[in-house]
N, C-alpha and C positions, 0 to 999 in steps of 0.2 A: 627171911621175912623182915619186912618193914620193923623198927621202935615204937610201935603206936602206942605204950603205955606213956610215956614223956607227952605224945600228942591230948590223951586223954587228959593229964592235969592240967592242960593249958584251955582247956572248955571245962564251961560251967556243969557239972554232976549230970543235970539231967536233959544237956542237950547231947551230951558225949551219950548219954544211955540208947536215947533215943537215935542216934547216927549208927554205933553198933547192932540195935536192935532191927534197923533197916535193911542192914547193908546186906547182900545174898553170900557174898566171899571179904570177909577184911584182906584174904591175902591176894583180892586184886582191886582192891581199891587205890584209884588213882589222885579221885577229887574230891574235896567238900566243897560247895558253892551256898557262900550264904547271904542272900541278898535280903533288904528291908523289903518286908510286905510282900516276899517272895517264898515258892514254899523252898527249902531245902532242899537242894540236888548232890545227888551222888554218881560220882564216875566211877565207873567201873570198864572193865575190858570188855566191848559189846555194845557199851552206850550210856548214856544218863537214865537213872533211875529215882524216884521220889520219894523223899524220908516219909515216914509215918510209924507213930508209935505201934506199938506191940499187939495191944490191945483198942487201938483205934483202926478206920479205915481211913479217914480224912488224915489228907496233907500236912506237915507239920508247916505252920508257916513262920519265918525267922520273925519276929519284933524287935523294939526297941527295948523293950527290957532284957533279951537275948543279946543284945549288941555289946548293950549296956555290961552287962556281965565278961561276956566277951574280952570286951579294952579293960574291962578293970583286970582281970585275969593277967591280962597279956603285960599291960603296963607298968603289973609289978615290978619286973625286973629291973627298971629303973625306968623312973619318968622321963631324964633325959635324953636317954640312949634310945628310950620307946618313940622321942618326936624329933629325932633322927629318921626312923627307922622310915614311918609316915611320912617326913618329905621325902624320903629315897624310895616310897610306894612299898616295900615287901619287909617282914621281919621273920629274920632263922629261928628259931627253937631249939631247943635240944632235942635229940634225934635227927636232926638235920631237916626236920620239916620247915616248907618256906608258905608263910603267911603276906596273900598279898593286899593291899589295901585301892579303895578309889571312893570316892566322894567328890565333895566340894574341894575346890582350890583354893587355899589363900596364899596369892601371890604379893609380893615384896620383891620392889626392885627385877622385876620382869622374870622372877624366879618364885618357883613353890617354894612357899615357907612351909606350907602342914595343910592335910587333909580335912574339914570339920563342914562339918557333922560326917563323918565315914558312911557310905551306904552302902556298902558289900565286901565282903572278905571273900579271899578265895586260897584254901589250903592244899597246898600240894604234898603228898606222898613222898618222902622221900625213900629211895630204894636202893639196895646194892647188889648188884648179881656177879657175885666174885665167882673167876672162872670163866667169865665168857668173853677173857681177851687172853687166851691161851692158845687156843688155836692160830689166834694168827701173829703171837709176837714173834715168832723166829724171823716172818717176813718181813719186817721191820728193821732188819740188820742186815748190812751188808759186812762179809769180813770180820765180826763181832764188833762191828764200830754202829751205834744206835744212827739211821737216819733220818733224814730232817721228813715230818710225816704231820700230811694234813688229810684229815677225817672228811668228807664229801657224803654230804645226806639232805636229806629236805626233814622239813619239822616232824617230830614225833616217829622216830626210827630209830631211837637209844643211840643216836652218837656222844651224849653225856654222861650217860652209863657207861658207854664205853671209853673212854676217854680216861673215865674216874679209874676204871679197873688197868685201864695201860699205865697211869700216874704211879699207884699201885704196884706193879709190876718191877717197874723200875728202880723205886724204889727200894723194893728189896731184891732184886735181881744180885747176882755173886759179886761182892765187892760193894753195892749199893751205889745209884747214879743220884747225884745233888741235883733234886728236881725243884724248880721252882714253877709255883701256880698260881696264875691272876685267878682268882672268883669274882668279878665283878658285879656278879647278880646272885652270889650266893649260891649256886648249885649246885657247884662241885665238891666242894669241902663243909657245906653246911657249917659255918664257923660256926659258934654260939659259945658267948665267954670267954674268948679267947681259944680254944678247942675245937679241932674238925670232927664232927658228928660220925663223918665218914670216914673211912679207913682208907689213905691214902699211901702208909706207910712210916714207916719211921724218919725218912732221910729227904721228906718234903718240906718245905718252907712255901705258908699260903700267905696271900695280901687280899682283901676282901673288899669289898666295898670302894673300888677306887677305878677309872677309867681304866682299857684294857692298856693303852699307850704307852700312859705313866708307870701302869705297873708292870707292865715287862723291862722298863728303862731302870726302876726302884730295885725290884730284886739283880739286874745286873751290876747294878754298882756297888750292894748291897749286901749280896748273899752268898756271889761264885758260882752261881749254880753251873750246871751242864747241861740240862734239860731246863727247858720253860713251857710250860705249859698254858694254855689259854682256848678259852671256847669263844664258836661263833665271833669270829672275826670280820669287819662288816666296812671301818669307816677305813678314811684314807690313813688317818695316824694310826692305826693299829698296822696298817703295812707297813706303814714307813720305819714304824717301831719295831716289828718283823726281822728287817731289812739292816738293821742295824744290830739287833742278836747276832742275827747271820754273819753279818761281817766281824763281829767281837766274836766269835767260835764257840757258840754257844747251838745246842740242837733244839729245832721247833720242833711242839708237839700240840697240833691247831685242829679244831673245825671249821667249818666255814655252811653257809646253806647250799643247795646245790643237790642235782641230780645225776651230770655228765661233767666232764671235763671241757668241752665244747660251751657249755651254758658258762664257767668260769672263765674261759678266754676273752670272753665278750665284757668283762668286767675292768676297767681302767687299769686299776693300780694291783688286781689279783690277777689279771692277764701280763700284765706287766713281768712280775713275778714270774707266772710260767712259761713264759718267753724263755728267760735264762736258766730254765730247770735246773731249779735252787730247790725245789721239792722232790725229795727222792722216793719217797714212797706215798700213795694214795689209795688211802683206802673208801671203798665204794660202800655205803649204807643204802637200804631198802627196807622195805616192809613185806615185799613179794611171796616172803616164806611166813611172816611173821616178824615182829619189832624185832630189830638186829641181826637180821641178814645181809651178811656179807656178800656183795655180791662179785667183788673182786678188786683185788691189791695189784697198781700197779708200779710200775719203774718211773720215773723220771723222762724217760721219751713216751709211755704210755704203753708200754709191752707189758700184757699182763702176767706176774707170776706167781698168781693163785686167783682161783673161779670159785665162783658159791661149789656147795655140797653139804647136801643135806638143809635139816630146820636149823630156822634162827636159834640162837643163843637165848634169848628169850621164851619163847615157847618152848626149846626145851629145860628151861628152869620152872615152868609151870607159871608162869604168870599171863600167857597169854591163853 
């Protein structure tokens, strides 16, 4: 189950009341959405639902005085580090909850400075389903030598869940593998104070907040790792950065968006890539059974050597 007691002090008493008091399951609650002049929405597994207090029927609707409360809450932690957080749009928590911000822009020099006046927050859940990269890590090795393996899903199919729980893995696998982990959006290790919120292991080293690029280039020269880790890889320099692991002998451990292996070929510099099948394992995400359905790992020429069976990993942890 989620931390949601750290989530709780970071809202004001009695809008935290009121959000508990709506919600049908806290343990599948995914979203709070709180927008000005809007009522309170809650995600759940199934759909959006409507806050409203306990003893009321009508909508709770977010104000400025709720906002207000809100950043004063949030910005405790330091003022400075809180209008960082705002021109970078999201701030971690402890527990690994991610707060994301959007309002007005003030721009400087053709760049966000900071957000003002904030008109909606949006909290995500953060979650760990330890155990649902067990089944398939054996597939991942060839010979007991870890391979270079990129995650293929389309959004909202727990390939960050999964991802989190393989970093994990490795990390304490016999002997322990030196894993390094870009978080550039915070989701993977939920930093907060220096500290991963999430349990990625003992023998990880994360970098947060910094292009995916740089930070695969940073922990190489930096840390020795053997594994590097990195989600949703998307622009040309994250290949190119990629590409350069690979050739210093170092193993990737990536997602990417994506449904087929066919849909990634048609992509520049990620067909590029599997042109010279540098990727030895692929693992397939779906929703088809439920979030985190495997639907099958393959080889490096595309020979599959493991097919779905059974529910997702998720559904059977009860969160779907």
């Amino acid at each position: 189950m989620a931390d949601l007691e750290s989530l709780w002090k970071s809202l004001p008493p009695a809008l935290g009341k009121i959000i508990q008091e709506s919600c049908c399951s806290l343990e599948r609650l995914e979203e709070i959405r709180l927008r000005l002049g809007q009522p309170i929405l809650l995600k759940e597994k199934g759909g959006w639902i409507p806050c409203m207090a306990k003893n009321d029927k009508k909508r709770h609707v977010f104000s400025n005085c709720d906002m207000k409360a809100c950043v004063s809450l949030l910005s405790a932690y330091s003022l400075y580090a809180f209008a960082e957080e705002i021109r970078q749009g999201f701030l971690t928590i402890e527990g690994g909850h991610r707060i994301g911000f959007c309002g007005k822009a003030v721009m400087e020099d053709g760049k966000i400075k900071t957000l003002h006046p904030i008109s909606s927050l949006n909290i995500r859940i953060a979650r760990e389903v330890k155990g649902c990269a067990d089944h398939i890590f054996p597939y991942l090795f060839d010979n007991g030598r870890f391979c270079h393996t990129l995650i293929l899903s389309p959004p909202g199919c727990g390939k960050t869940t999964l991802l989190r729980e393989l970093i994990r893995n490795l990390s304490r696998a016999e002997g322990g593998y030196a894993v390094g982990v870009v978080d550039e959006r915070g989701e993977i290790a939920g930093m907060c104070g220096g500290i991963a919120q999430m349990d990625l292991g003992e023998c990880t080293d994360v970098i947060s907040g910094c292009p995916k690029a740089e930070g695969m280039l940073l922990l190489l020269r930096s840390m020795s790792p053997q594994i590097i880790a990195v989600d949703e890889l998307g622009r040309e320099s994250d290949f190119l950065a990629a590409s350069d692991l690979i050739h210093a002998g170092v193993k990737l451990l990536c997602t990417v968006h994506g449904s087929s292996l066919e849909e990634l070929e048609k992509r520049a510099f990620l067909g590029r890539l599997l042109a010279h099948q540098v990727v030895e394992r692929f693992v397939i995400l779906s929703a088809s059974q439920g979030v985190g359905t495997v639907e099958a790992i393959l080889d490096s020429t595309g020979r599959a050597i493991y097919k779905k069976g059974g529910a997702s990993w998720y559904k059977a942890s009860g969160f779907a």
